[in-house]
N, C-alpha and C positions, 0 to 999 in steps of 0.2 A: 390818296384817292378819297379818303374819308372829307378833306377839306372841298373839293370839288362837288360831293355830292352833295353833302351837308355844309355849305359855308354861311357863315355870319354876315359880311356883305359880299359886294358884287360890283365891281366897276369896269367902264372899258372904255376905254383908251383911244388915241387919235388915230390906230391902225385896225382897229378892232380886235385887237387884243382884249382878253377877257381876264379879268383881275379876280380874283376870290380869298376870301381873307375868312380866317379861324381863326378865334382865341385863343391861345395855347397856354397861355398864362395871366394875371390880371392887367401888365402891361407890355405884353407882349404876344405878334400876333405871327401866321405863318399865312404866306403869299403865297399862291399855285398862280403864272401866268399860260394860259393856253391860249391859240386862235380859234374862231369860229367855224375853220373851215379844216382844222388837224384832224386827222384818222384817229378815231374813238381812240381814249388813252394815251395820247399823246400831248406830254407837258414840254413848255418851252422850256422856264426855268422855276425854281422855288426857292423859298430863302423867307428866313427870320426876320422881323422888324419888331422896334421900339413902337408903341403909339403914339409919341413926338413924331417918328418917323414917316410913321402913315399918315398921320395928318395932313404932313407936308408934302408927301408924292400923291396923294389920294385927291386933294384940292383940286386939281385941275381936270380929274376924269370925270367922267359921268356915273353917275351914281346909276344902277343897274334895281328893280324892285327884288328884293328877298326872294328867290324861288324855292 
């Protein structure tokens, strides 16, 4: 919940899927995916990535401004 509130970026996706990404380590970062439209609290899915990794999934979304 910490990464949703406080995340480092923010992107979303061709469904309106909302991406939120923390640092969790210097190259390694954790995903929260939620929709726009889910009942307060409720995550799709989550999961670890490499920063190679994000790069390369992250490319294609829309880059979201910091809130």
């Amino acid at each position: 919940m910490r990464t949703v509130k406080d995340p480092d970026e923010v992107y979303l996706d061709e469904r309106n899927g909302i991406h939120v990404l923390k640092r969790i380590q210097s190259n390694k970062f954790l995903v929260v995916i939620y929709g726009p439209n889910d009942i307060e609290g409720v995550i799709r899915t989550a999961y670890v990535t490499s920063n190679a990794r994000k790069n390369r999934r992250c490319k294609n979304l829309r880059r979201l401004k910091h809130y």
